[in-house]
C-alpha positions, 0 to 999 in steps of 0.5 A: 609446753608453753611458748611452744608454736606448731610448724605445718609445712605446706605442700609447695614447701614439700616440693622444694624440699624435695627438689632440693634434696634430688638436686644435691643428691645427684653430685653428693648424696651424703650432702643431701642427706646431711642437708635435710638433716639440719633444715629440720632441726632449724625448722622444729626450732622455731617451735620454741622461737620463730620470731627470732627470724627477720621480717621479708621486706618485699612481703609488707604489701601483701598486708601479711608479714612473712619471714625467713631462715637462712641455711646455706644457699637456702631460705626457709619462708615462713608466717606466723598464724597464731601458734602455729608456723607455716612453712610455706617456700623453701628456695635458693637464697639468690633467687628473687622472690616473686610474693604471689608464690607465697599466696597460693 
């Protein structure tokens, strides 16, 4: 389909996905059920409209623009390649972000 972009997930942002779910599952596991959930329905969503999502300011001296989805507390950091969306952080939205994290 036109306009379709591809959304790959690297292995960090595995990893937080899954820390965060363990994280809310302890107190409220239907919380984090229902929280996996909808991160993926926004996150198959920028199939269609990734560039719907603000630019991360702090990323313009990595001389790459990277972006971000708010949900919750959460922010999804992504780049666009081409046609395909990488997912690359997935941290709490108060955390400061450390650029080279997204470099690795």
């Amino acid at each position: 389909m036109r306009g379709r972009h591809r959304v790959r997930i690297t292995a960090a942002a595995q990893r937080d996905v899954e820390s965060i779910h363990d994280y809310i599952a302890e107190t409220a596991p239907r919380t984090a059920d229902a929280w996996i959930g909808e991160l993926d329905r926004q996150i198959q969503a920028l199939e269609r409209f990734p560039l719907r999502c603000a630019v991360i300011p702090e990323t313009t001296e990595l001389g790459r623009e990277y972006r971000h989805l708010i949900y919750g507390r959460y922010r999804t950091i992504f780049r666009v390649d081409g046609r395909v969306v990488w997912i690359v952080r997935v941290i709490q939205g108060a955390q400061l972000l450390d650029t080279e994290v997204l470099e690795r």
